[in-house]
DRENDO-168899 format. One line per field, with one value per residue (C-alpha): residue in three letters; x negated, y, z negated. Coordinates in steps of 0.5 Angstrom, whole numbers, plus 2048, in hexadecimal, padded with zeros to 3 digits. Last residue first. Layout:
res	c(ALA_...)
east	c(X_...)
north	c(Y_...)
up	c(Z_...)
REM end
This chain:
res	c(UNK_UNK_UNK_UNK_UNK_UNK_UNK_UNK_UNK_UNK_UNK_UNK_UNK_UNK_UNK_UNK_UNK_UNK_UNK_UNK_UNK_UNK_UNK_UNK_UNK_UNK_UNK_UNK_UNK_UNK_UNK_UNK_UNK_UNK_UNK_UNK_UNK_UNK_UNK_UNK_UNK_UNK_UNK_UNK_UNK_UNK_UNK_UNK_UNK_UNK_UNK_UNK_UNK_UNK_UNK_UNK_UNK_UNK_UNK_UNK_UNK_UNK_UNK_UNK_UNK_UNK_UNK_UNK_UNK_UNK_UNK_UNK_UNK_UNK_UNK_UNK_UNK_UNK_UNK_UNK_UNK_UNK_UNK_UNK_UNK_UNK_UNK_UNK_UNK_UNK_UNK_UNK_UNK_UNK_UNK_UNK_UNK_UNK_UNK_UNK_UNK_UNK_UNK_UNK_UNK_UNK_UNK_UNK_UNK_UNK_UNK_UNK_UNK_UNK_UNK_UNK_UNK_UNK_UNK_UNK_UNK_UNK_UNK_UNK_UNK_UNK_UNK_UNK_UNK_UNK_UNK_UNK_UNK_UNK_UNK_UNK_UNK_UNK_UNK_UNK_UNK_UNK_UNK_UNK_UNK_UNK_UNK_UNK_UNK_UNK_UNK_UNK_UNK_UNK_UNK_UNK_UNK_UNK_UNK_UNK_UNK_UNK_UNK_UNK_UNK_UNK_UNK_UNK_UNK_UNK_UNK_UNK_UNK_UNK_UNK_UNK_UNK_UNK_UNK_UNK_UNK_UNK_UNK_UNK_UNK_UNK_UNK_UNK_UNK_UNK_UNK_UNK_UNK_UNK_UNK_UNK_UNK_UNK_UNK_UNK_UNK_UNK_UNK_UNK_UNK_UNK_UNK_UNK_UNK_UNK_UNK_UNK_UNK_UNK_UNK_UNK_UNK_UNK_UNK_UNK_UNK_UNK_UNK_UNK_UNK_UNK_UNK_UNK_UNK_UNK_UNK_UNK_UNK_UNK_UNK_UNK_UNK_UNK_UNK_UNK_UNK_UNK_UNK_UNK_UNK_UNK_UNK_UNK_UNK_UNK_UNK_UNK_UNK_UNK_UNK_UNK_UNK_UNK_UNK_UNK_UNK_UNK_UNK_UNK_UNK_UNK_UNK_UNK_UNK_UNK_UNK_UNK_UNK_UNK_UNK_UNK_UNK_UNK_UNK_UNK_UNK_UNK_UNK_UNK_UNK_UNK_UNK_UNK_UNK_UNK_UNK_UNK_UNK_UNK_UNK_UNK_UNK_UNK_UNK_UNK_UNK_UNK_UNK_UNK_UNK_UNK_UNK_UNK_UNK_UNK_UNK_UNK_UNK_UNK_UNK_UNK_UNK_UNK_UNK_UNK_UNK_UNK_UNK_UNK_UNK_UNK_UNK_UNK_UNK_UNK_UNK_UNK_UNK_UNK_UNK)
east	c(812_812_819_819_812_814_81B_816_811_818_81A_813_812_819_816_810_80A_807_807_80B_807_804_809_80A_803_806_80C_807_804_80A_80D_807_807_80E_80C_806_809_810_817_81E_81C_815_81A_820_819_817_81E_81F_819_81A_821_820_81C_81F_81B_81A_814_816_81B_818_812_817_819_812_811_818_817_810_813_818_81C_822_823_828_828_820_820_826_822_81B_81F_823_81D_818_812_80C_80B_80C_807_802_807_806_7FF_7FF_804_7FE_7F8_7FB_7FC_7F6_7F3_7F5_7F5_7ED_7EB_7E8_7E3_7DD_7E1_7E7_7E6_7E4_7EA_7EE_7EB_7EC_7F3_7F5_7F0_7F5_7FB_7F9_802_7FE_801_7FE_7F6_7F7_7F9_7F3_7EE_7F0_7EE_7E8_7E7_7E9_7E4_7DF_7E4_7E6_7E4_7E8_7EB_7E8_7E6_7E4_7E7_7E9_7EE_7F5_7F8_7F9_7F9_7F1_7F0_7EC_7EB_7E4_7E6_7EB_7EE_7F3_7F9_7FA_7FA_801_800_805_804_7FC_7FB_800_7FD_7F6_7F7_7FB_7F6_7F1_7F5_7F6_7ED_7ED_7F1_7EE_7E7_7EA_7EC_7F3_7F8_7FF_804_802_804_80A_80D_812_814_814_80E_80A_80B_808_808_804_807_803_809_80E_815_815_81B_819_820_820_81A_81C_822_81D_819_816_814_812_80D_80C_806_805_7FE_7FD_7F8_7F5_7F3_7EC_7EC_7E8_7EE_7F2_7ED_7EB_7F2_7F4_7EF_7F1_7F8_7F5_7F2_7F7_7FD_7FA_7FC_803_805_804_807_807_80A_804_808_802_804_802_801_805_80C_80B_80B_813_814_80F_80E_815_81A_818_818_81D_81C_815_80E_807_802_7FB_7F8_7FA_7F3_7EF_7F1_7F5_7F4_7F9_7FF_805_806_802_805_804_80B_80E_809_802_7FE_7FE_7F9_7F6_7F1_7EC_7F1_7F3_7EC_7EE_7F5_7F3_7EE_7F4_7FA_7F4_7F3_7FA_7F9_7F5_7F9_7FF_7FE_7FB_802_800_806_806_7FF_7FF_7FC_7FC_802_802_7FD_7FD_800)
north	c(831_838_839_832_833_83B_837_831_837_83B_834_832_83A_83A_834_838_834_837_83E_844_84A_844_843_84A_84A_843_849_84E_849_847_84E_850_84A_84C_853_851_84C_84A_84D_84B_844_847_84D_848_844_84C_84D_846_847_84E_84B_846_849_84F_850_858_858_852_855_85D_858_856_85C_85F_858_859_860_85F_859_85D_857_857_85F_863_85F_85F_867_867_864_867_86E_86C_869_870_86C_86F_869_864_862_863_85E_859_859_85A_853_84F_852_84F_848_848_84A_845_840_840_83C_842_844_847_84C_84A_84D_854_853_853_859_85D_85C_85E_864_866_864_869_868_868_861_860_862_85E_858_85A_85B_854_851_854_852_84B_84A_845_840_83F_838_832_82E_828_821_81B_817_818_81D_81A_81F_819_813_810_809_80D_815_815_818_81D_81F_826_826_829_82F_831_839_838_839_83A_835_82F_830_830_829_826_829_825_81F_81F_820_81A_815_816_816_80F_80C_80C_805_806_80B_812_818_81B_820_820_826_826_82B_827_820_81C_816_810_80A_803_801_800_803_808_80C_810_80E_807_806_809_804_7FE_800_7F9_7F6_7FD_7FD_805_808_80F_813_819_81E_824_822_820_81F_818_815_816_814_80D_80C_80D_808_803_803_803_7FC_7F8_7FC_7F9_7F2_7F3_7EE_7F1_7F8_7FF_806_80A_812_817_81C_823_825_82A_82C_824_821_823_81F_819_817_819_818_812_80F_80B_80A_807_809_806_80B_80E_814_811_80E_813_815_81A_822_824_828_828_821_81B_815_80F_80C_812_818_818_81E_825_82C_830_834_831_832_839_83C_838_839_841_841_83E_843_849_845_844_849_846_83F_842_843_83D_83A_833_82E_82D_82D_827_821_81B_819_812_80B_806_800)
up	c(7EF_7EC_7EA_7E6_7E3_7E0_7DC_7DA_7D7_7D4_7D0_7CE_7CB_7C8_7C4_7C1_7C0_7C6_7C2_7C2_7C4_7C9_7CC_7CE_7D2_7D6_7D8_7D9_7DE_7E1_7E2_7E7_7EB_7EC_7EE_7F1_7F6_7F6_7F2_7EF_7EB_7E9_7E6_7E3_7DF_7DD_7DA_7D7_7D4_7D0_7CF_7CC_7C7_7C5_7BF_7C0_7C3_7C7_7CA_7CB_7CE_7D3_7D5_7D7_7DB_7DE_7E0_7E3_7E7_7EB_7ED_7E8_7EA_7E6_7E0_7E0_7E1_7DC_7D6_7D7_7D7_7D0_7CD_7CF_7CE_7C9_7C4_7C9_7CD_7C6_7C3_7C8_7C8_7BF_7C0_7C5_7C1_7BB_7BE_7C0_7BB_7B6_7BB_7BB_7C2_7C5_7BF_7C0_7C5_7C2_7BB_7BE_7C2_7BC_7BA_7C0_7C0_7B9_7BB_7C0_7BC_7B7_7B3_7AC_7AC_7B3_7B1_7A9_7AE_7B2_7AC_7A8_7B0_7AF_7A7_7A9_7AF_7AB_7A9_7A2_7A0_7A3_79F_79D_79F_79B_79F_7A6_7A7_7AA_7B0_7B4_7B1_7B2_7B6_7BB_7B8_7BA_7C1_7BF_7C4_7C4_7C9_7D1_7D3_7D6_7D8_7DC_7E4_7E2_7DD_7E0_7E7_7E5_7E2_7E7_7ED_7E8_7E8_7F0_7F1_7EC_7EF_7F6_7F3_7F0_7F7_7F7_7F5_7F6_7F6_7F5_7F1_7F1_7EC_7E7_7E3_7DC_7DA_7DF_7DF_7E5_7E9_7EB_7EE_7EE_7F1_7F6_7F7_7F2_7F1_7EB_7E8_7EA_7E7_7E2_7E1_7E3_7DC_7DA_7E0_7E1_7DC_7DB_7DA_7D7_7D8_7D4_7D8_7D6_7CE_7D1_7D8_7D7_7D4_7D9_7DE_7DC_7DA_7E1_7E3_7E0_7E2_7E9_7EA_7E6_7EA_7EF_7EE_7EB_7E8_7E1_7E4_7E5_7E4_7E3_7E0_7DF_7DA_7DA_7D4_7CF_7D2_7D6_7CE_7CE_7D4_7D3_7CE_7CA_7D0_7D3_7CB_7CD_7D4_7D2_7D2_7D0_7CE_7D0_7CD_7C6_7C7_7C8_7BF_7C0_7BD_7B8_7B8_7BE_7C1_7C3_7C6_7C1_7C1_7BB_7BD_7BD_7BB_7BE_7BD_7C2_7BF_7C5_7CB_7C9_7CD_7D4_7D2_7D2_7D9_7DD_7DB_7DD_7E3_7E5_7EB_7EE_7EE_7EF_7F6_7F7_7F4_7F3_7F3_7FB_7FA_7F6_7FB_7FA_7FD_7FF_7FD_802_800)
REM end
């Protein structure tokens, strides 16, 4: 069986890819705070690092929606429909879980036995197998159908990744790899708490900076952490929330308002309007907005409200689930 669709490019928006640099830079730099631990089944979830074992899991119908659809707003889950009759399943199998434990956290890999799941099957309307798919952000994408040459494989995963950060801001789960055997989260034995960290007198600063209403120096001092720090989510946080009330500080809410009502195509106006909503707490709505704004423009403009939409995510927190609903929402009006 020869294998098909290898090739993404009708997924990548090349368009976007330049102006996403900015959204890609960020997940690459969260990536090493972010925290998961497994779930109910050993498919990880949000807290602690995984150990690379929990990176490849089996799934079935029942926990369908919890590995793998939940999960895809976090990592981009490889889907490897498979059998043990099946010959070159047994050559591809392998393989996939090589890579998936060599992208360190930007891959999780799901097989699923289709002698044992026949409704899936169905669903993805698979004729034959090996049969490769994705997950990202709860849509589904084909991959390829039979056995690929490893070079192959490893080109379309590193198409997969690149689409999830740039398009999402998806980036991927933290790995551990001396937590085999180890629950994830635990401490080890004889560990303690962490001391104080060595930015906390600067992080004190810019807290003190935006009570004082200083937004400027709030967002100078979390960047000062983040330049020998990128990782620390602390700053990140803060400099995301003093970003956003720095936007918003001297804006005329009435007239933002009626521009954006006047025109949902002008970008400017709904970009400027969606800080107004996330600002006063109006969480959906600030999404919903830049979701509607993607969905009603194209090139710049519409690139333009998916980033600040990624840059918004970030003020609330990956964890968040408004934050999964709005990343599947951005997915279903991008592909």
């Amino acid at each position: 069986m020869q294998p098909r669709n290898m090739s993404m490019s009708g997924v990548v928006d090349l368009a976007a890819v330049k102006a996403a640099g900015e959204a890609k830079a960020k997940a690459e730099q969260a990536r090493a705070e972010a925290a998961r631990q497994a779930a109910q089944g050993g498919a990880p979830a949000s807290a602690g690092a995984v150990p690379p074992s929990a990176l490849v899991i089996d799934v079935d119908e029942a926990g369908f929606e919890r590995d793998v659809l939940q999960l895809s707003a976090e990592v981009p889950v490889i889907l490897d429909f498979w059998a043990e009759w099946c010959e070159p399943c047994k050559q591809l199998s392998p393989l996939l879980e090589r890579l998936t434990v060599e992208a360190n956290g930007r891959l999780l890999l799901a097989k699923v036995d289709v002698d044992s799941n026949q409704m899936l099957m169905q669903q993805f309307g698979i004729q034959g197998i090996p049969a490769v798919f994705a997950v990202v952000a709860g849509q589904v994408l084909p991959l390829f159908q039979g056995v690929a040459p490893e070079q192959e494989i490893r080109a379309t995963l590193a198409q997969l990744v690149q689409v999830a950060e740039e398009r999402f801001g998806i980036i991927g789960i933290e790995v551990d790899p001396n937590a085999e055997g180890v629950p994830a989260g635990a401490p080890a034995d004889g560990a303690h708490e962490a001391p104080a960290g060595p930015y906390d007198a600067l992080l004190e600063a810019a807290v003190d900076a935006l009570d004082a209403g200083d937004l400027g120096g709030a967002v100078q001092a979390y960047k000062n952490v983040l330049a020998d720090d990128p990782a620390n989510t602390e700053a990140k946080l803060g400099l995301a929330q003093a970003e956003l009330l720095a936007r918003v500080k001297d804006m005329n809410p009435q007239a933002v308002r009626t521009a954006a009502a006047e025109d949902p195509k002008d970008t400017a106006a709904q970009i400027a309007a969606a800080d107004l909503d996330l600002a006063g707490g109006h969480v959906e709505d600030a999404f919903g907005r830049l979701v509607d704004t993607v969905r009603v423009t194209a090139g710049a403009d519409r690139d333009a409200a998916r980033v600040r939409l990624l840059e918004l995510f970030e003020v609330i927190g990956a964890d968040d689930p408004r934050v999964a609903a709005a990343r599947t929402a951005l997915a279903r009006v991008l592909f």
